[in-house]
C-alpha positions as CSV (number, residue, x, y, z in Angstrom):
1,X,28.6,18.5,-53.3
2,X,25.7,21.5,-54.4
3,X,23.8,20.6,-51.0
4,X,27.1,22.1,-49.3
5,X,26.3,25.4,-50.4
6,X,23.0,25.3,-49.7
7,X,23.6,24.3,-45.7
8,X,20.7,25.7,-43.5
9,X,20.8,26.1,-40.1
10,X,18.6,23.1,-39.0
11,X,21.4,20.9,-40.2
12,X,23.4,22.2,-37.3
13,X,20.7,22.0,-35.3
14,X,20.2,18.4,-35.6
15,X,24.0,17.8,-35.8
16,X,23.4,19.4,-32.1
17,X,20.6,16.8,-31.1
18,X,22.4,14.0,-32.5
19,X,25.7,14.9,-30.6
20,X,23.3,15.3,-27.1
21,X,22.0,12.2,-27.7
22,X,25.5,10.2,-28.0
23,X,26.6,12.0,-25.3
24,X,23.0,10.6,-23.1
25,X,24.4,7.2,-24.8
26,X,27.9,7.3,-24.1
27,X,28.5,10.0,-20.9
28,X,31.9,10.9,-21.9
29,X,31.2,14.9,-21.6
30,X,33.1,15.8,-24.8
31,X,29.6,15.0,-27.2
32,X,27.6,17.6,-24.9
33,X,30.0,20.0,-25.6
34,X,30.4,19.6,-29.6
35,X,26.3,19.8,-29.6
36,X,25.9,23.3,-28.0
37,X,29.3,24.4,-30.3
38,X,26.7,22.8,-33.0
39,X,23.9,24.5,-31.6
40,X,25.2,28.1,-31.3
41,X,26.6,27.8,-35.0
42,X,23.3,26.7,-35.9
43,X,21.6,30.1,-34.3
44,X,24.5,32.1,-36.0
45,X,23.5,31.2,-39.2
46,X,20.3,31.4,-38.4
47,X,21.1,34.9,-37.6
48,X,23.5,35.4,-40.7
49,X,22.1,32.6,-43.4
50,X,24.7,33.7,-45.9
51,X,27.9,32.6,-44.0
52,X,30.6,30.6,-45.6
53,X,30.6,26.7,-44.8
54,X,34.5,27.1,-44.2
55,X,33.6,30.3,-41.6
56,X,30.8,28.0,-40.1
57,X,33.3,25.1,-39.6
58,X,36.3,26.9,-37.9
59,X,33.3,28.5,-35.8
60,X,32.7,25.0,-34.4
61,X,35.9,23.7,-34.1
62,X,36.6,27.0,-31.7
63,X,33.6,27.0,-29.8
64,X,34.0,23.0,-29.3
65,X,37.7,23.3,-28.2
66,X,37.2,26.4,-26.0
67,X,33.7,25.2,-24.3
68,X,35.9,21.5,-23.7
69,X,39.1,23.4,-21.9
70,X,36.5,25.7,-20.0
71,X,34.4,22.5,-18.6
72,X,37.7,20.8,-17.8
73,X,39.1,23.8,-15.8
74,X,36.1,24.2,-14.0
75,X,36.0,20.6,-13.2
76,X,39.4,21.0,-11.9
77,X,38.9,23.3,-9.8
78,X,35.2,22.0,-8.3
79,X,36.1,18.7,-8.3
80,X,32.6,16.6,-7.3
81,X,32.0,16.0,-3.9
82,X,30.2,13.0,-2.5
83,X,28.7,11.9,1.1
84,X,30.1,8.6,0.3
85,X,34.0,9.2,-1.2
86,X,34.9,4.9,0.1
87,X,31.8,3.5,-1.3
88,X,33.7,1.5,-4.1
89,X,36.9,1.2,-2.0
90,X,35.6,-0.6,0.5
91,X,39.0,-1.4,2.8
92,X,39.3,2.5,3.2
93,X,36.1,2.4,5.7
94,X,38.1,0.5,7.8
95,X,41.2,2.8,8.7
96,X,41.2,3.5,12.0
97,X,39.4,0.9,13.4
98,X,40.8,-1.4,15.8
99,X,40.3,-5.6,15.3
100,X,41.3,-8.4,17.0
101,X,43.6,-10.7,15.3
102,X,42.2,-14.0,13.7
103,X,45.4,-16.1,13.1
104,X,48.6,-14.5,14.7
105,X,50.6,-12.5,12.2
106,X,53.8,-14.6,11.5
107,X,56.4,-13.4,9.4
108,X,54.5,-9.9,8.7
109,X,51.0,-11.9,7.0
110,X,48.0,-12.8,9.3
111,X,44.4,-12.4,9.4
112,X,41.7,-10.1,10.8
113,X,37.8,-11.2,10.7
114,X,35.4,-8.0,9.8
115,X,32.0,-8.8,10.1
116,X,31.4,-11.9,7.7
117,X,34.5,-11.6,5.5
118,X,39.0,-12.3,6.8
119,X,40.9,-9.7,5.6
120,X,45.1,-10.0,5.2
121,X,47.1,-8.0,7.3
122,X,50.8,-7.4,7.4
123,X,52.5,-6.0,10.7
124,X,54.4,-6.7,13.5
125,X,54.7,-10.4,14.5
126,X,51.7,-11.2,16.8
127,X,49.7,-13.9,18.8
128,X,46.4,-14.4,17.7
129,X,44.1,-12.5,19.8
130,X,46.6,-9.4,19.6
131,X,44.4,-6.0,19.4
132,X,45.4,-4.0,15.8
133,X,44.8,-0.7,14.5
134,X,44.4,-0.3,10.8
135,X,46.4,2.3,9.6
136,X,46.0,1.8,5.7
137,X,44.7,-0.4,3.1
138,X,46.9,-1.7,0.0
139,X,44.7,-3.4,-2.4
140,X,42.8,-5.8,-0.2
141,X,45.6,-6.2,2.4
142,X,45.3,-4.1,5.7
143,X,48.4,-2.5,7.2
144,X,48.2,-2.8,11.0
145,X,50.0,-1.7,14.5
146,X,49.3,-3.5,17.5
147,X,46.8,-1.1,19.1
148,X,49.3,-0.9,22.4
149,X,51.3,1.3,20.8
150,X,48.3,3.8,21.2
151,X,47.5,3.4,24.7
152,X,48.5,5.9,27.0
């Protein structure tokens, strides 16, 4: 265990590339921040080359934990925004929309036809034909109202 006392920067340095390149591997966004904690000990010692593998260690362990909980809070707080917040819920484009029932809904279960694929809806007992208003999704199951109830 000699080469332990004889640690030079570098060896953080490429502890830092290593941890970049899981974290290009394995997106998770805990590697990224473990290889600048890496990196920055890395310059320290570059800056100090005497300092204490123990002192280098707990350096790490703190810059890794502290840069983590900042990321996280600041990802709380700006949570991402995107121009397309349905795209992989695709039944929550749909509330709103008015449809004309396929098979009457009997019981509370019937169906609606949207463009090339029947949905399941539960409501209100209606005849087929019935205009319906989708006022949520659950799962792949619309929730509907008979779109009367909105006329004025």
């Amino acid at each position: 265990m000699e080469w332990l006392d004889q640690i030079h920067f570098w060896y953080w340095l490429i502890a830092a590339v290593v941890m970049i390149v899981i974290e290009m591997l394995l997106p998770l966004a805990y590697f990224l921040w473990m290889g600048i904690s890496a990196f920055i000990v890395g310059l320290i010692l570059f800056a100090v080359p005497d300092l204490h593998l123990l002192i280098q260690v707990i350096i790490f362990g703190v810059l890794s934990v502290v840069t983590l909980v900042l990321y996280k809070k600041h990802q709380k707080e700006n949570p991402t925004v995107n121009d397309e917040p349905n795209l992989n819920r695709r039944g929550e484009q749909y509330v709103g929309r008015i449809f004309t029932l396929e098979e009457a809904i009997v019981n509370g279960v019937g169906k609606v036809k949207v463009d090339d694929s029947t949905w399941k809806v539960k409501g209100m007992d209606m005849p087929a034909g019935s205009k319906v208003r989708v006022m949520s999704v659950d799962g792949t199951v619309f929730n509907v109202e008979t779109e009367t109830m909105y006329a004025e």
